[in-house]
C-alpha positions as CSV (number, residue, x, y, z in Angstrom):
1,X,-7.8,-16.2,-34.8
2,X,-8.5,-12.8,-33.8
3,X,-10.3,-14.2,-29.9
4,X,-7.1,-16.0,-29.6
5,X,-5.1,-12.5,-29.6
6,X,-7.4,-11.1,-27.5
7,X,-7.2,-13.7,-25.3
8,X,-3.7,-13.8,-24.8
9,X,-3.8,-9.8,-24.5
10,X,-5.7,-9.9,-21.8
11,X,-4.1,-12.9,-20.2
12,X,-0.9,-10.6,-20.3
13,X,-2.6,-7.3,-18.7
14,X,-4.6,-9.0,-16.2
15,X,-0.9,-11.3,-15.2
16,X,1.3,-8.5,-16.2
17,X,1.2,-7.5,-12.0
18,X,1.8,-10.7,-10.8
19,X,5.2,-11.6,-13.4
20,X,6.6,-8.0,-13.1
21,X,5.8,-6.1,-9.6
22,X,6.2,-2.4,-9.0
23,X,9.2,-2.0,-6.8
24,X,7.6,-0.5,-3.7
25,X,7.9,3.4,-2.8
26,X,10.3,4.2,0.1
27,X,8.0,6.8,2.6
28,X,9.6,9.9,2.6
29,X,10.9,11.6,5.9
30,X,7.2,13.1,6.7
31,X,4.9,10.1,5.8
32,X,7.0,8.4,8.5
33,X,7.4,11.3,10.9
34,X,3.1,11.2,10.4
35,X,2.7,7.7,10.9
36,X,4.4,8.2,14.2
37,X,2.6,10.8,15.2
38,X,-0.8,8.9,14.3
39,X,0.4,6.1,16.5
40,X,1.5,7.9,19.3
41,X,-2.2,10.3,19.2
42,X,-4.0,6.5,18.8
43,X,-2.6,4.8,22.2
44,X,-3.5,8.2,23.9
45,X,-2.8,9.3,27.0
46,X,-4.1,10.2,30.8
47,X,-4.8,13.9,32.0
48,X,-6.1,12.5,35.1
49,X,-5.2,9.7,37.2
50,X,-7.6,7.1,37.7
51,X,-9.1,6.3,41.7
């Protein structure tokens, strides 16, 4: 009796992400204004023109 309730506990903790997700965090005004500025510094750009 008692591996049966331990069963289903765990059953419900290990599901319990899957039947009830976290509502996902809204990015604030400076995660976003960073992830632009990540972008933009990844694609680079020229100093010197190319011959």
């Amino acid at each position: 009796m008692d591996i049966i309730v331990v069963l289903i506990v765990v059953l419900i903790l290990w599901t319990n992400s899957t039947l009830f997700p976290k509502p996902e965090k809204k990015k604030t005004v400076d995660e976003k204004l960073a992830e632009a500025i990540k972008d933009y510094l990844k694609e680079g750009f020229k100093v010197r023109k190319d011959s």
